[in-house]
C-alpha positions in Angstrom: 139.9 -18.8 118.6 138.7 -16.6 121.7 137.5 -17.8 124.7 135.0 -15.9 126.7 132.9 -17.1 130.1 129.8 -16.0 130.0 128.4 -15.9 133.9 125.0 -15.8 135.0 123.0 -17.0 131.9 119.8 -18.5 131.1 120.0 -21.6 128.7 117.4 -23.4 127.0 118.0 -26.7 125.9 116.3 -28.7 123.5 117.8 -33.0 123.5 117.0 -35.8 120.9 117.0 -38.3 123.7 118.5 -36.2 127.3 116.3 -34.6 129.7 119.1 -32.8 131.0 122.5 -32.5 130.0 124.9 -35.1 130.8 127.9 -34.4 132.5 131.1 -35.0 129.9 128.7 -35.9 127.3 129.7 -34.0 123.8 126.5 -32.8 121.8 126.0 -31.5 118.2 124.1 -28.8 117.4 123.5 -25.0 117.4 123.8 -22.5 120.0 122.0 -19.3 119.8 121.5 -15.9 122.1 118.9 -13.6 121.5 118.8 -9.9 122.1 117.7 -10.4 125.9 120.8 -12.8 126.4 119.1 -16.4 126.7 120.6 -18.6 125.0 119.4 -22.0 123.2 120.7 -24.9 122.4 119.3 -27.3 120.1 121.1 -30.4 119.2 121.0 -32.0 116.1 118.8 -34.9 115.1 120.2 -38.3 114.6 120.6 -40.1 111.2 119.4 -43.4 110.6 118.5 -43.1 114.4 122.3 -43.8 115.9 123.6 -40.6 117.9 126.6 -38.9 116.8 130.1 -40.6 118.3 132.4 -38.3 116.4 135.2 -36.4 118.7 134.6 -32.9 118.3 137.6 -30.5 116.7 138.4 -28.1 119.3 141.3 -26.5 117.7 142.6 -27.1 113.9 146.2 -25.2 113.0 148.8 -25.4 110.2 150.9 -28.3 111.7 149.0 -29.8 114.7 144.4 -30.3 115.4 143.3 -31.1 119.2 140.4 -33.3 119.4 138.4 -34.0 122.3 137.6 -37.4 122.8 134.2 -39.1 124.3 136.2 -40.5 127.5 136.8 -36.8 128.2 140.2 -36.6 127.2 142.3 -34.8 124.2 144.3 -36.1 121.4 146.6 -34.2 119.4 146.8 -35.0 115.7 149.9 -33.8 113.7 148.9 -32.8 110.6 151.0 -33.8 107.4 154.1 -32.1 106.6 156.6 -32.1 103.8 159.6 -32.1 105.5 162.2 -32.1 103.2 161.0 -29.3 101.8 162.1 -27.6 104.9 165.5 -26.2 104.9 165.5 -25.3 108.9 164.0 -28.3 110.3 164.3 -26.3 113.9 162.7 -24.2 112.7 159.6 -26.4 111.9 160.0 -27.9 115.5 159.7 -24.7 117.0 156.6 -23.6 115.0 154.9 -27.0 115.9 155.8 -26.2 119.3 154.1 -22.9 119.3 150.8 -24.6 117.9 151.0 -26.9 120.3 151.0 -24.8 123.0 148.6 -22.5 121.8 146.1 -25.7 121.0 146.7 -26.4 124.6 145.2 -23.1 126.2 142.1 -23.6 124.5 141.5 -26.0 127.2 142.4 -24.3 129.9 
């Protein structure tokens, strides 16, 4: 994953329900950018008329995925592993580790 600020845009949004977007509100949908750099954002439409509650992934690796939850905070799933098919189990640590922290700057 790269991250990349983009300063000093236009963007166009198109809600199901907002007039304006909501501060720490997650939305679905598609983000485009033409040739004259506006963007637009449409989110999705709503099925069966109920919005969307699902956590967005933000990061999804071998061992570990970082979720962001609706209360605005993270949660870190650990993904299965077959352990005992490991022979260096610090090994396996250590490699979780380095997901980890490399989930973790995609917040930053």
């Amino acid at each position: 994953m790269k991250k990349n600020l983009n300063l000093c845009v236009d963007l166009k949004t198109i809600l199901q329900e907002d007039d304006l977007l909501t501060e720490g509100q997650c939305y679905r949908g598609c983000l485009t950018r033409n040739a004259d750099d506006l963007f637009l954002f449409e989110e999705e439409t709503h099925t069966n008329g109920h919005r969307h509650r699902r956590n967005p992934k933000l990061y999804e690796g071998r061992y570990v995925s970082l979720v962001h939850m609706q209360n605005g905070k993270y949660q870190v799933h650990m993904r299965t592993i077959d352990a005992t098919s490991c022979e260096d189990r610090k090994d396996l640590a250590f490699k979780v580790y380095n997901e980890l922290i490399h989930a973790f700057n995609i917040i930053d």
